[in-house]
KEDREN-167090 format. One record per atom (N, C-alpha, C): residue number from 1; residue in one letter; atom name; x, y, z. Coordinates in steps of 0.2 Angstrom, whole numbers. Each point is the difference from the previous one (the first is absolute). Last residue first. Layout:
// KEDREN-167090
{NUM "a" "CA" {X Y Z}}
...
// end
This chain:
// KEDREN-167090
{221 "x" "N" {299 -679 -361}}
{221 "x" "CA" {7 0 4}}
{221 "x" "C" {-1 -1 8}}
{220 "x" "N" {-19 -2 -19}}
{220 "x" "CA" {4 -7 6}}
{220 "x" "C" {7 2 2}}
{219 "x" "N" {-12 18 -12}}
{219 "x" "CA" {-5 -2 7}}
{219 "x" "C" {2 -7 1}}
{218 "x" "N" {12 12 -16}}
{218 "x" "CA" {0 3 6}}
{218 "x" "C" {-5 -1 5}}
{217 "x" "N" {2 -13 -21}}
{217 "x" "CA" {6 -1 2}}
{217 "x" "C" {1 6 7}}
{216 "x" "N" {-19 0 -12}}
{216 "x" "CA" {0 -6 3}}
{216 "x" "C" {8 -2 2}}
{215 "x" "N" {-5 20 -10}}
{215 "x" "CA" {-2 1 6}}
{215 "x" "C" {-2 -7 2}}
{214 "x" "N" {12 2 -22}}
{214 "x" "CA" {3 5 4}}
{214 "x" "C" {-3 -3 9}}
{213 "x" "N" {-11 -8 -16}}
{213 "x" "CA" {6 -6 2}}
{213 "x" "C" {4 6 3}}
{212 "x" "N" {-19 10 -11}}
{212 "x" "CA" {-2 -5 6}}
{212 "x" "C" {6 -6 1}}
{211 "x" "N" {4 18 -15}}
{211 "x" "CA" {0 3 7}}
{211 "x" "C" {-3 -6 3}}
{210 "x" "N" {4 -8 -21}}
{210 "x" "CA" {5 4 5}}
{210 "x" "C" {0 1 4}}
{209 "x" "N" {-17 -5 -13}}
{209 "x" "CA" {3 -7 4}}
{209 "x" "C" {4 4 3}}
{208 "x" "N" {-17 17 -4}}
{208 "x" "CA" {4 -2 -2}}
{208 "x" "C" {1 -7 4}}
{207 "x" "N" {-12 17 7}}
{207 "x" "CA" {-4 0 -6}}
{207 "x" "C" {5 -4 -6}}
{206 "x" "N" {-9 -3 29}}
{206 "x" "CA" {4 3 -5}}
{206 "x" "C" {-3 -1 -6}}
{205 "x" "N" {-6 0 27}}
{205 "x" "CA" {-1 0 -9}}
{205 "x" "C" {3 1 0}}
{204 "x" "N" {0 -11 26}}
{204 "x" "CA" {2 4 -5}}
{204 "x" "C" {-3 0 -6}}
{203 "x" "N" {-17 -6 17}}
{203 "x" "CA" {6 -1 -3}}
{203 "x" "C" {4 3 -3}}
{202 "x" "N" {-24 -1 8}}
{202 "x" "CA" {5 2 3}}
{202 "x" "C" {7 -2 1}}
{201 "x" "N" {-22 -1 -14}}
{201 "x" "CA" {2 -5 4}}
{201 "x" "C" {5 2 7}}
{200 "x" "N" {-10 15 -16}}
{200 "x" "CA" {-4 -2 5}}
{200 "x" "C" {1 -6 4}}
{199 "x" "N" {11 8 -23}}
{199 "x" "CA" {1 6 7}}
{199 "x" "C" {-4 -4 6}}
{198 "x" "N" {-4 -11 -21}}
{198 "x" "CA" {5 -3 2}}
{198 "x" "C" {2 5 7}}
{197 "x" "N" {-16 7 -14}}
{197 "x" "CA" {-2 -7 3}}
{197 "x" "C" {7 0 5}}
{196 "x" "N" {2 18 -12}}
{196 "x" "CA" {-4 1 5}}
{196 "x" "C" {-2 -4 2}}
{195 "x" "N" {15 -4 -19}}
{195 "x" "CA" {3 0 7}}
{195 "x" "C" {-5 5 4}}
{194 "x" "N" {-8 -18 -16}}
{194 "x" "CA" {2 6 0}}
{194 "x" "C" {3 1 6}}
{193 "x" "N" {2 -24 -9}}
{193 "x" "CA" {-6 2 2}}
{193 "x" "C" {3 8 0}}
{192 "x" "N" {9 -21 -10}}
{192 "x" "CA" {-6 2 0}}
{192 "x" "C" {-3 5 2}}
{191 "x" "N" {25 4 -6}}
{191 "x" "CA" {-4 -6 -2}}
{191 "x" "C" {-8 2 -1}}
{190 "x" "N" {18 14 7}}
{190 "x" "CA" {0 -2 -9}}
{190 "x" "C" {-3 -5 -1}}
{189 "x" "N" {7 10 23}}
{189 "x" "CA" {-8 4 -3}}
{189 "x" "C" {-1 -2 -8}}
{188 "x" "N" {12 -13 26}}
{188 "x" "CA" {2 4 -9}}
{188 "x" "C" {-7 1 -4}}
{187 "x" "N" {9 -5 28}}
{187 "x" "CA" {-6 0 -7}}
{187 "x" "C" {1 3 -3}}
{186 "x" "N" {12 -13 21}}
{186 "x" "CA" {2 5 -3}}
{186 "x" "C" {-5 1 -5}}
{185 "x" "N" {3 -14 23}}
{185 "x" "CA" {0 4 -7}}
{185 "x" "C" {-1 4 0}}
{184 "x" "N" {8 -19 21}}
{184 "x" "CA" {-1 8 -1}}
{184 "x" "C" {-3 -2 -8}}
{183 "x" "N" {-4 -20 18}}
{183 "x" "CA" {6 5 -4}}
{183 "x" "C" {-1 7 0}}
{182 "x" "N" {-12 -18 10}}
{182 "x" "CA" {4 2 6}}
{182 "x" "C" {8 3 -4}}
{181 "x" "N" {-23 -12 -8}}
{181 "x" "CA" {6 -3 4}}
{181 "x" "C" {5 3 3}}
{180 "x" "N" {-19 7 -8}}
{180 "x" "CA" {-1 -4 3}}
{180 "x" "C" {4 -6 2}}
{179 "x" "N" {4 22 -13}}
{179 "x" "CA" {-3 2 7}}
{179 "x" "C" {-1 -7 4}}
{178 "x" "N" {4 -2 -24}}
{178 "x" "CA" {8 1 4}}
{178 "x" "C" {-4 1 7}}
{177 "x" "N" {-17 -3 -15}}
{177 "x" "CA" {3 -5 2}}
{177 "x" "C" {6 1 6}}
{176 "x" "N" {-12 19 -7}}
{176 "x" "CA" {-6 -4 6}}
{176 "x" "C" {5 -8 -1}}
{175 "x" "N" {10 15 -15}}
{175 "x" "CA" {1 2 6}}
{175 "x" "C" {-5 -3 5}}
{174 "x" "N" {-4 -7 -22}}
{174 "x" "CA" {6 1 1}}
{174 "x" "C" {3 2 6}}
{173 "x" "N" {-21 3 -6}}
{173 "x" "CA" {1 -6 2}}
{173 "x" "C" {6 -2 1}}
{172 "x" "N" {-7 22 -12}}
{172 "x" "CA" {1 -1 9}}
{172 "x" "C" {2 -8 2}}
{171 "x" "N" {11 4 -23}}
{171 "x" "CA" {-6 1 1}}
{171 "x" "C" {-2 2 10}}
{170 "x" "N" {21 -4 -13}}
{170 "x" "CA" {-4 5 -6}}
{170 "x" "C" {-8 2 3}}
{169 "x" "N" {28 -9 12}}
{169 "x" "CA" {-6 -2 -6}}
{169 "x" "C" {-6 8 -1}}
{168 "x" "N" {22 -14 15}}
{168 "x" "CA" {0 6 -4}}
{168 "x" "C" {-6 -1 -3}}
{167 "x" "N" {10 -6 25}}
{167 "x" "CA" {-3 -3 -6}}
{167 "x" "C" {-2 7 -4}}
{166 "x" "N" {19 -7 19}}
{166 "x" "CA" {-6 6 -4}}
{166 "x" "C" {-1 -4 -6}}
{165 "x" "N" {14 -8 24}}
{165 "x" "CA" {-2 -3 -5}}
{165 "x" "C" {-6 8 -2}}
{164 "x" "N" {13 -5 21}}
{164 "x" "CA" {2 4 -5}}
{164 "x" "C" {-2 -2 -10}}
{163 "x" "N" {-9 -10 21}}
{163 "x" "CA" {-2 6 3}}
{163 "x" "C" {7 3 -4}}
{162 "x" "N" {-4 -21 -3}}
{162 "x" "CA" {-8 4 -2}}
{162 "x" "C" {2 5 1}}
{161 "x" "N" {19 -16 -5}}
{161 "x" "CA" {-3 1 4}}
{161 "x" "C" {-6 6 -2}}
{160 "x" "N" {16 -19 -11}}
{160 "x" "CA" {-4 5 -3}}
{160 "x" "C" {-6 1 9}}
{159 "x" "N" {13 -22 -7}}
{159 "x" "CA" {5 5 3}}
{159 "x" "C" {-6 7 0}}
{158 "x" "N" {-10 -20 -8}}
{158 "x" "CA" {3 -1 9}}
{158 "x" "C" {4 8 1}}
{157 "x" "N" {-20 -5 -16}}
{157 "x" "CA" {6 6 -2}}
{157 "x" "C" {1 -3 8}}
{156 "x" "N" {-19 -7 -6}}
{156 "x" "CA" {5 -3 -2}}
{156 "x" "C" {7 1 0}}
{155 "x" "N" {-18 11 9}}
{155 "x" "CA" {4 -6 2}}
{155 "x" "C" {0 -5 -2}}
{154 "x" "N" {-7 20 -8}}
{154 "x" "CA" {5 2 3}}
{154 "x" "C" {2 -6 3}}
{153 "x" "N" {-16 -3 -14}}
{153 "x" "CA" {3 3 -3}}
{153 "x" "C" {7 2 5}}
{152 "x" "N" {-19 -6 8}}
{152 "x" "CA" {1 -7 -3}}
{152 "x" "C" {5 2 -5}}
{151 "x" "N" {-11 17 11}}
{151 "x" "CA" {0 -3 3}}
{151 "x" "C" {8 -7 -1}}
{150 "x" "N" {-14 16 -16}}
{150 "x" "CA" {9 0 4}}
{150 "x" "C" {0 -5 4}}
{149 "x" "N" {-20 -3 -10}}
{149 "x" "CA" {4 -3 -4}}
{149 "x" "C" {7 3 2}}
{148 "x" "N" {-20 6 13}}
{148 "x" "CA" {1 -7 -1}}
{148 "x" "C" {7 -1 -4}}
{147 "x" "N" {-6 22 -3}}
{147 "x" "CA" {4 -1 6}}
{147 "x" "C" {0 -8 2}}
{146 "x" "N" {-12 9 -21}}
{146 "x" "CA" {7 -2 -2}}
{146 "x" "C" {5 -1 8}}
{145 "x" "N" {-30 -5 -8}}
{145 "x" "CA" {7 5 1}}
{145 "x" "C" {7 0 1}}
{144 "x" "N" {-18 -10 -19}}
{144 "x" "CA" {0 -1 8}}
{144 "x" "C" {4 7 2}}
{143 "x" "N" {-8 -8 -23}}
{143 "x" "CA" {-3 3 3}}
{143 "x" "C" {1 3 8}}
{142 "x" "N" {7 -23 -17}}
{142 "x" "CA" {1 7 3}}
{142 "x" "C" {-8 2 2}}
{141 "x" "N" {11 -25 4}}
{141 "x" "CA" {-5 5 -2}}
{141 "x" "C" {2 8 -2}}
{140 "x" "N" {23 -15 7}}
{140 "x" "CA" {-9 -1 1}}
{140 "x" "C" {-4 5 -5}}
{139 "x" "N" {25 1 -1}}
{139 "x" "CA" {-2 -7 -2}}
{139 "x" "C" {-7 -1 3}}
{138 "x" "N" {14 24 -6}}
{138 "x" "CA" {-3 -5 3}}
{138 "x" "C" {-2 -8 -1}}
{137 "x" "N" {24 13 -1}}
{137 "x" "CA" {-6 0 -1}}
{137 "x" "C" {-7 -2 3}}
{136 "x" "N" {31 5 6}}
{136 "x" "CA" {-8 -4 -2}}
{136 "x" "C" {-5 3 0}}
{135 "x" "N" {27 -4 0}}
{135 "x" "CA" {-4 3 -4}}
{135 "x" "C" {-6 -3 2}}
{134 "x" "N" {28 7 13}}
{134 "x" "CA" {-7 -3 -1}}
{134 "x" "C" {-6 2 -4}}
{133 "x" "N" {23 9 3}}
{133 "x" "CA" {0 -7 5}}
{133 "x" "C" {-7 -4 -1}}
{132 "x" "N" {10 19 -19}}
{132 "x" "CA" {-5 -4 3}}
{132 "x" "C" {2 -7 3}}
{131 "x" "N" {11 13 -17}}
{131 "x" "CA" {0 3 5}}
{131 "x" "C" {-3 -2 4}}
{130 "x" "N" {1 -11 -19}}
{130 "x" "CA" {5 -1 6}}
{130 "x" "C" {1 3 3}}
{129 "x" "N" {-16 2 -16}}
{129 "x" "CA" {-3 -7 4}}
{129 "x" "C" {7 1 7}}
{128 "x" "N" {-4 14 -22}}
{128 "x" "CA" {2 3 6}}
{128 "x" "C" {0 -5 6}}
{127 "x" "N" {-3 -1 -25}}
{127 "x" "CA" {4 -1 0}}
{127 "x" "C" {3 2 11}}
{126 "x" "N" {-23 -2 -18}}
{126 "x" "CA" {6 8 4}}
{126 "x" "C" {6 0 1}}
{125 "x" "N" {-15 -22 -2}}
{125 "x" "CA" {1 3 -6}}
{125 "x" "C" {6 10 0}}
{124 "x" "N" {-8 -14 20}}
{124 "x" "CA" {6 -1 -4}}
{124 "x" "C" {3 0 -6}}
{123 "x" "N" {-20 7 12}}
{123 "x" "CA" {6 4 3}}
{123 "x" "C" {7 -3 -3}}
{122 "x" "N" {-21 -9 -9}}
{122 "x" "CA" {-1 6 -2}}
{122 "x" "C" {7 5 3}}
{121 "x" "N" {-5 -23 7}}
{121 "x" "CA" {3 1 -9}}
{121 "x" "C" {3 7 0}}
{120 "x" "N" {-12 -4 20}}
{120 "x" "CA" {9 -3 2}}
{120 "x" "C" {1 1 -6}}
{119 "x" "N" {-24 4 2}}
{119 "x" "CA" {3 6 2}}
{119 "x" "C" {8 -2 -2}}
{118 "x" "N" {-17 -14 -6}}
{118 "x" "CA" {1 4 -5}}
{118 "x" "C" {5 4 3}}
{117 "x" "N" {-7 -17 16}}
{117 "x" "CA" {3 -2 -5}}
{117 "x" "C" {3 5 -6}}
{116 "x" "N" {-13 7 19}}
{116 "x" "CA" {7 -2 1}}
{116 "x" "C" {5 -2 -6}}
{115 "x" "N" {-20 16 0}}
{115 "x" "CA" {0 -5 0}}
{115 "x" "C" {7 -1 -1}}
{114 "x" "N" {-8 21 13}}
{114 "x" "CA" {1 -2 -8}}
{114 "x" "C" {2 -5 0}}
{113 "x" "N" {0 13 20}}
{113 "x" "CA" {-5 -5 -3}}
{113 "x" "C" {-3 -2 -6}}
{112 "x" "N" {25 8 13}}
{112 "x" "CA" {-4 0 -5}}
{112 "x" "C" {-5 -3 3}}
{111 "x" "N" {25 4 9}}
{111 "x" "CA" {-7 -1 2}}
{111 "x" "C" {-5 2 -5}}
{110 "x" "N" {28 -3 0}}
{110 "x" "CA" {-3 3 -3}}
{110 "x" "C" {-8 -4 3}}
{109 "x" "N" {28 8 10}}
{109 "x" "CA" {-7 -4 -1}}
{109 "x" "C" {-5 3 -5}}
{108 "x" "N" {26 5 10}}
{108 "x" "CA" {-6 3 -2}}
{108 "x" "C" {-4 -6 -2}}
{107 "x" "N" {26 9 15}}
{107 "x" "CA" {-3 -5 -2}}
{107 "x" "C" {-9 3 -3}}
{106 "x" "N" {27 10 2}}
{106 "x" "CA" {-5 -2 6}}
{106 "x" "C" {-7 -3 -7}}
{105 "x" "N" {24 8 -4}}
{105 "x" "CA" {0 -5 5}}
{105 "x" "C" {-6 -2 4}}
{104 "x" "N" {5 16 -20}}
{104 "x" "CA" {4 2 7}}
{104 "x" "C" {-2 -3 5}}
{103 "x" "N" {-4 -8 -23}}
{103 "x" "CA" {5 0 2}}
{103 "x" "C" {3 5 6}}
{102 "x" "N" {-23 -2 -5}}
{102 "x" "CA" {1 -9 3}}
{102 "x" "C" {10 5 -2}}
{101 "x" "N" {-14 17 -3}}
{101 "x" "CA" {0 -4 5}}
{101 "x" "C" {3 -5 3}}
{100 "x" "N" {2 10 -22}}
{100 "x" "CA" {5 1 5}}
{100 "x" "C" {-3 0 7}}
{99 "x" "N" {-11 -10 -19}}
{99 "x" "CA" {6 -3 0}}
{99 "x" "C" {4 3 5}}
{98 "x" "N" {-23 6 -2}}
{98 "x" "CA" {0 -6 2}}
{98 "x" "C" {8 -1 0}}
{97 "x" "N" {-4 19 -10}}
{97 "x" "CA" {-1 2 9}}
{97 "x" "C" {-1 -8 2}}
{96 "x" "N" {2 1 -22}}
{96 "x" "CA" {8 3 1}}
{96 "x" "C" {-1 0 8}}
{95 "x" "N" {-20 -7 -13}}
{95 "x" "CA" {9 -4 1}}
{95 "x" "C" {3 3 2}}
{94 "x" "N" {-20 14 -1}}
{94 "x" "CA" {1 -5 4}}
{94 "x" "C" {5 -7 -1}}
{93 "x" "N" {-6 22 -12}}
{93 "x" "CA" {7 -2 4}}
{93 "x" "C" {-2 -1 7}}
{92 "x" "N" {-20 2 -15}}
{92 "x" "CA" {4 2 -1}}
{92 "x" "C" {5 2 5}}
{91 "x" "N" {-17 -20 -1}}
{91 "x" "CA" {0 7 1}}
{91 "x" "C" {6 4 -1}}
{90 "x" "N" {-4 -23 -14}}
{90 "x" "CA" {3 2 6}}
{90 "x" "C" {-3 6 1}}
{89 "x" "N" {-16 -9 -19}}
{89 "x" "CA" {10 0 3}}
{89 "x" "C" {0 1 6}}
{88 "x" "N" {-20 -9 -22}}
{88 "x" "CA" {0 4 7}}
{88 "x" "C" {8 0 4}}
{87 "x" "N" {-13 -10 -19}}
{87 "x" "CA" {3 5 -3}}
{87 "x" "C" {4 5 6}}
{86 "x" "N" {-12 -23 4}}
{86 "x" "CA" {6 -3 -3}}
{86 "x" "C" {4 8 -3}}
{85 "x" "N" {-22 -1 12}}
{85 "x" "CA" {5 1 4}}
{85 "x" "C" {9 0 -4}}
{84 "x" "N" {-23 -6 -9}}
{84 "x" "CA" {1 4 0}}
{84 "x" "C" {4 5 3}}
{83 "x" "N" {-10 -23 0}}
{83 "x" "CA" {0 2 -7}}
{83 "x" "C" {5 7 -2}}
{82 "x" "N" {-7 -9 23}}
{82 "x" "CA" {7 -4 -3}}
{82 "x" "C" {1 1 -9}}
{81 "x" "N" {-19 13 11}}
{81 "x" "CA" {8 3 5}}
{81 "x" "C" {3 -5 -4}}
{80 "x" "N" {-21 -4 -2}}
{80 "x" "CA" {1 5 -6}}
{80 "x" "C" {7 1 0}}
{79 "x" "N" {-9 -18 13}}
{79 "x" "CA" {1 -2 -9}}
{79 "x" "C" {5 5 -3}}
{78 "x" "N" {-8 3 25}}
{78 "x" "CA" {7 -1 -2}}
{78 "x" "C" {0 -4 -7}}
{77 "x" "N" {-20 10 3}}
{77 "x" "CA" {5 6 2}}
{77 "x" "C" {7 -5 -1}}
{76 "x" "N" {-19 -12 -2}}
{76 "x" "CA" {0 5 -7}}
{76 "x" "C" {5 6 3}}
{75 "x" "N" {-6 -17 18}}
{75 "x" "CA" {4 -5 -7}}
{75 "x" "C" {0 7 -5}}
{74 "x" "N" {-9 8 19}}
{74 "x" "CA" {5 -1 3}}
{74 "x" "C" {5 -2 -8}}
{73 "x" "N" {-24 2 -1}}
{73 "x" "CA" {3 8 -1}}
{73 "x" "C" {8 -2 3}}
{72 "x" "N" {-16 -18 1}}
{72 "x" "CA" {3 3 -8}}
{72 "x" "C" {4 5 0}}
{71 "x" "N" {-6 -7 21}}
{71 "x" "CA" {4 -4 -3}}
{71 "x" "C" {1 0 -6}}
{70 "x" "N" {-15 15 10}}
{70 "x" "CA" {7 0 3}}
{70 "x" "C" {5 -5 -3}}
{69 "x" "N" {-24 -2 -3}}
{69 "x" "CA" {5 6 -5}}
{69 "x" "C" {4 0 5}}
{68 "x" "N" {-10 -15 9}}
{68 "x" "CA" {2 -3 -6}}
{68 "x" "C" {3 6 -4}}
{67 "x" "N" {-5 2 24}}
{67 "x" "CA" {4 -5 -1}}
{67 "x" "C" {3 -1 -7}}
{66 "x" "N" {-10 23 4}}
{66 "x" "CA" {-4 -6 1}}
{66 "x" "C" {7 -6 1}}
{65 "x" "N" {4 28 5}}
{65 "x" "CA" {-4 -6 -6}}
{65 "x" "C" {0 -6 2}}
{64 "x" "N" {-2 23 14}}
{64 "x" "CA" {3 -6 -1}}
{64 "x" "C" {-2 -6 -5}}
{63 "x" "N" {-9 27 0}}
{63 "x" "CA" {-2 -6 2}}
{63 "x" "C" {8 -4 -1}}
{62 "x" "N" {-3 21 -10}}
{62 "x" "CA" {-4 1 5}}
{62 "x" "C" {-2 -6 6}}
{61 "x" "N" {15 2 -19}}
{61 "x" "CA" {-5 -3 -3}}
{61 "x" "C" {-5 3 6}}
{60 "x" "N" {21 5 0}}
{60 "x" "CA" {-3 4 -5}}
{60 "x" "C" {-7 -2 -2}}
{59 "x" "N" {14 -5 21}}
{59 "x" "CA" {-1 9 -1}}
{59 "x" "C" {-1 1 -6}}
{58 "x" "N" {1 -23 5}}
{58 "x" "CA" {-4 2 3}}
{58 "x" "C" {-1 8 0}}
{57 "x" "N" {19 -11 -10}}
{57 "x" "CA" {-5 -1 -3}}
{57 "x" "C" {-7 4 2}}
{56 "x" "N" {18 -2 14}}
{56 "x" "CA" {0 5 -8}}
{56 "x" "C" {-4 -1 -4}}
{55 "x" "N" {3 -17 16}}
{55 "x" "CA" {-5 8 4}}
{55 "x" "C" {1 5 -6}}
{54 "x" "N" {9 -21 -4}}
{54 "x" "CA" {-7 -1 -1}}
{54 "x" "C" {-2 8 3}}
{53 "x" "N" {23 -5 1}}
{53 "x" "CA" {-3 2 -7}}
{53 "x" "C" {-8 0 0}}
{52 "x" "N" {12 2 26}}
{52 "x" "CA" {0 -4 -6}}
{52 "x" "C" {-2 3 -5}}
{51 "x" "N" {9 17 2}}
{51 "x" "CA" {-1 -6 1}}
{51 "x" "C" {0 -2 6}}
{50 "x" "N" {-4 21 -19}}
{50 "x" "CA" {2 -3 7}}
{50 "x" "C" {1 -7 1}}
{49 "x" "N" {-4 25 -18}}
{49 "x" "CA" {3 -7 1}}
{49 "x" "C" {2 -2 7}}
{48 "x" "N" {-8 22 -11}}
{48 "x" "CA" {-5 -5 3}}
{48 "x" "C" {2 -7 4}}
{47 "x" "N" {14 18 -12}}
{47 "x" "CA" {-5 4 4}}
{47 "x" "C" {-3 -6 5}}
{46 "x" "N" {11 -5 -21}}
{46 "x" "CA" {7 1 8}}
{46 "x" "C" {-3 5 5}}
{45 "x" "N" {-14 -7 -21}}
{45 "x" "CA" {3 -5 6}}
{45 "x" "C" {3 1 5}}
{44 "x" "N" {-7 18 -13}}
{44 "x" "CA" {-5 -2 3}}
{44 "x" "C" {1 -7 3}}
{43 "x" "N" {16 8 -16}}
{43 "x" "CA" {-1 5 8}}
{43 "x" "C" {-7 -2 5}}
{42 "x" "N" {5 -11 -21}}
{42 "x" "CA" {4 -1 7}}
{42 "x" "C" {1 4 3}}
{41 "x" "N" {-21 -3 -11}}
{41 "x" "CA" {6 3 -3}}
{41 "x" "C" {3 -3 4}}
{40 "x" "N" {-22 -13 -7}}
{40 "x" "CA" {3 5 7}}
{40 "x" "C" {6 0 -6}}
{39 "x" "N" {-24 -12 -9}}
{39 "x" "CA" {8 1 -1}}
{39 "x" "C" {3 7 6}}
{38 "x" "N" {-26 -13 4}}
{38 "x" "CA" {4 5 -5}}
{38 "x" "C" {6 -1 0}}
{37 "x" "N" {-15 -21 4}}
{37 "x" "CA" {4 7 3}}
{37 "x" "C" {1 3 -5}}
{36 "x" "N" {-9 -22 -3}}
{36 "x" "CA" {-2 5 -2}}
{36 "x" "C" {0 6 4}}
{35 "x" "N" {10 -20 4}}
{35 "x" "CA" {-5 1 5}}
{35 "x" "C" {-7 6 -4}}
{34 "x" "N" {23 -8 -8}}
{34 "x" "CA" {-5 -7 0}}
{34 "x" "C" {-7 0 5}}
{33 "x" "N" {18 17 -6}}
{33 "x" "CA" {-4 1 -6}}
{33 "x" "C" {-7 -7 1}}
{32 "x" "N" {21 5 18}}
{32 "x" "CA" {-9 4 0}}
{32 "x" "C" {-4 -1 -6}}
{31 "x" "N" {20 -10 -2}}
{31 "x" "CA" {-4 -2 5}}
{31 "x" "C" {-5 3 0}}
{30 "x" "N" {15 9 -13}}
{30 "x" "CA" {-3 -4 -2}}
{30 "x" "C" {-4 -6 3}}
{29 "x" "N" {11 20 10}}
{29 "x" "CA" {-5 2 -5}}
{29 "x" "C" {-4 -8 -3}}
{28 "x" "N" {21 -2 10}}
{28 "x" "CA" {-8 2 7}}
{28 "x" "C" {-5 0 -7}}
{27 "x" "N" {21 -3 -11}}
{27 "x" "CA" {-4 -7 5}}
{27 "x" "C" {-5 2 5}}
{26 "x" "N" {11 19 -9}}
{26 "x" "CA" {-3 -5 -6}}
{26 "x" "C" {-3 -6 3}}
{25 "x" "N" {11 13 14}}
{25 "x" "CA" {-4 4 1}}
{25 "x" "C" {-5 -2 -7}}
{24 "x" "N" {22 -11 6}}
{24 "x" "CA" {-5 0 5}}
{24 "x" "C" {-6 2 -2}}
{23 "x" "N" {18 3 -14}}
{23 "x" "CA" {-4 -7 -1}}
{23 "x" "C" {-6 -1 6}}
{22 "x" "N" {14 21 0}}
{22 "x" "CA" {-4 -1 -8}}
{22 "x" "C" {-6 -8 1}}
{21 "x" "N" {18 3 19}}
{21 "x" "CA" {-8 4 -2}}
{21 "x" "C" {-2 0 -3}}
{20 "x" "N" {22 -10 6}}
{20 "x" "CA" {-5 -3 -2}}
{20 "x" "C" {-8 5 -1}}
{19 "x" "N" {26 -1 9}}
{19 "x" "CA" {-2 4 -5}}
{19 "x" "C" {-6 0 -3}}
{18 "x" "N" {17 -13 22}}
{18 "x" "CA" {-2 1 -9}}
{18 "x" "C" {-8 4 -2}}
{17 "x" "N" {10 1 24}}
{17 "x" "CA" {6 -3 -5}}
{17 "x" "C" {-2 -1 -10}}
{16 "x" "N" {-19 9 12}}
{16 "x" "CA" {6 1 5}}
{16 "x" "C" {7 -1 -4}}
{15 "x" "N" {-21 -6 -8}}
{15 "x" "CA" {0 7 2}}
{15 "x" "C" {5 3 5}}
{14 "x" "N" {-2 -26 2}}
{14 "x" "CA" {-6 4 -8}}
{14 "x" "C" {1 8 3}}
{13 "x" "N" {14 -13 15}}
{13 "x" "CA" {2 -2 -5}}
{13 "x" "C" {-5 6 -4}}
{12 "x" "N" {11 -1 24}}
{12 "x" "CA" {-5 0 -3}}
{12 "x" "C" {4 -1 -5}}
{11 "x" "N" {17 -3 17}}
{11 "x" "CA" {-5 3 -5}}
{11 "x" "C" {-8 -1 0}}
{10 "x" "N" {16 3 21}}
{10 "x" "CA" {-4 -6 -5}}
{10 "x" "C" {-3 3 -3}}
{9 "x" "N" {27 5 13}}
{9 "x" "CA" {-7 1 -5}}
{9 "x" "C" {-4 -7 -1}}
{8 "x" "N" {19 6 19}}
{8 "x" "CA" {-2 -5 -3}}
{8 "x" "C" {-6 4 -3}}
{7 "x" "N" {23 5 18}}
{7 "x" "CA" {-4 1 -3}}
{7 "x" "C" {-5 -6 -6}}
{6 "x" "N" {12 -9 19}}
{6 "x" "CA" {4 4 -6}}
{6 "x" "C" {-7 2 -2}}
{5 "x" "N" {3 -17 20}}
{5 "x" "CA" {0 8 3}}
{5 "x" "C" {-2 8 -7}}
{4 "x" "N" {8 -29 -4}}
{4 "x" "CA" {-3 5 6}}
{4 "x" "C" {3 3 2}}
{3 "x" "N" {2 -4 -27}}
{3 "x" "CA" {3 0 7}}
{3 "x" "C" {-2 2 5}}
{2 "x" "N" {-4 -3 -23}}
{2 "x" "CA" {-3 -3 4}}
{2 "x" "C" {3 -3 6}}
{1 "x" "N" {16 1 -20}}
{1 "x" "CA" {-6 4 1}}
{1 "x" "C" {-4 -3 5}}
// end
C-alpha cells in the first residue's frame, strides 16, 4: 500500500468513520449547561457548528468565551463524550468499505482531532487498525484547525501524493484541510454539520460512506 502516484483516503474519524452523535450532542449540551445555555437539538448543532470550537460557541453565547469558561466548557464536553462514546459504533458499512479499499491495493489514513492517545485504542478496539498506513489524533490544545494538522499528516505519508489523495470527512474544515494541501474531498452529511452547511464549501455531498469512497475513488483516478 502507499504506492506513488496510488490513490489514497484520509479519514476523518467523530461523525465520519465512527457514529458518535448521540455522545457529541450530550457532551455539547453538557458544556453549555456550564454556561447556563439552554440545551440545542442536533438539528440545531448540525445547523450551527463550526470550527475553531470557541466560534461555535460564539454563535450562541453572542460573544467569544472567556479563557476560563472555555476551559470548563472544553474539560465537561470531553468528561461527557469519554463517558459516553463507549455505546457508540462504526457508521454503518464502514468495515467492509475500509477493508475493500486497502485490498484493492491502495492505501488510507486516519486524521482526527480527537485525542491521539484515546483515538489509536478506540480504532484498535474495532479491530480495523490494519487498514490504516497511518493513525493520528490530536496531540495539542484543541479547539485549533485541522489544515496545520494535514500538513504534518501527509508528510509523513513519503509514498502518498496530494494531488490523488481525497479526504473524507463530516465537517467544512475537512475540505479547507485537504484544499490546503493540494487534495480533493469528499462531505458526508451524517455527521456534524447539515448538508446546506456543507453545499457552501464546494465539494462533493454525499449522504452515504459508499458514495463518498465511490467519488474519492473517481476524483484520484
Amino acid at each position: 500500500m502507499g504506492m506513488q502516484g496510488s490513490a489514497h483516503i484520509v479519514w476523518d474519524w467523530n461523525g465520519t468513520l465512527f457514529h458518535d452523535n448521540d455522545a457529541i450532542i450530550g457532551a455539547t449540551n453538557a458544556a453549555f449547561a456550564e454556561l447556563g445555555l439552554t440545551p440545542i437539538t442536533m438539528e440545531e448543532y448540525r445547523a450551527l457548528y463550526c470550527v475553531p470550537v470557541p466560534k461555535f460557541y460564539e454563535r450562541l453565547l453572542g460573544r467569544l468565551p472567556t479563557d476560563a469558561e472555555w476551559e470548563v466548557m472544553d474539560d465537561t464536553f470531553h468528561r461527557y463524550y469519554a463517558e459516553h462514546r463507549v455505546v457508540c459504533g462504526l457508521t454503518e458499512g464502514a468495515a467492509d468499505l475500509l477493508a475493500g479499499w486497502r485490498t484493492a491495493g491502495r492505501s488510507q489514513s486516519i486524521l482526527s482531532m480527537y485525542v491521539h492517545d484515546e483515538l489509536v485504542p478506540l480504532v484498535r478496539e474495532f479491530g480495523i487498525e490494519p487498514h490504516f498506513v497511518r493513525v493520528d489524533g490530536r496531540t495539542g490544545p484543541s479547539g485549533g484547525s485541522k489544515a496545520e494538522h494535514m500538513v504534518r499528516h501527509l508528510g509523513a505519508l513519503a509514498d502518498v501524493d496530494p494531488a490523488r489523495t481525497v479526504v473524507i470527512g463530516d465537517a467544512a474544515d475537512d475540505a479547507v484541510a485537504a484544499l490546503h494541501v493540494g487534495a480533493r474531498a469528499v462531505l458526508y452529511t451524517g455527521g456534524s454539520h447539515s448538508r446546506a452547511s456543507l453545499e457552501v464549501v464546494g465539494v462533493p455531498v454525499v449522504d452515504s460512506l459508499a458514495e463518498a469512497v465511490a467519488e474519492a475513488e473517481r476524483l484520484a483516478a
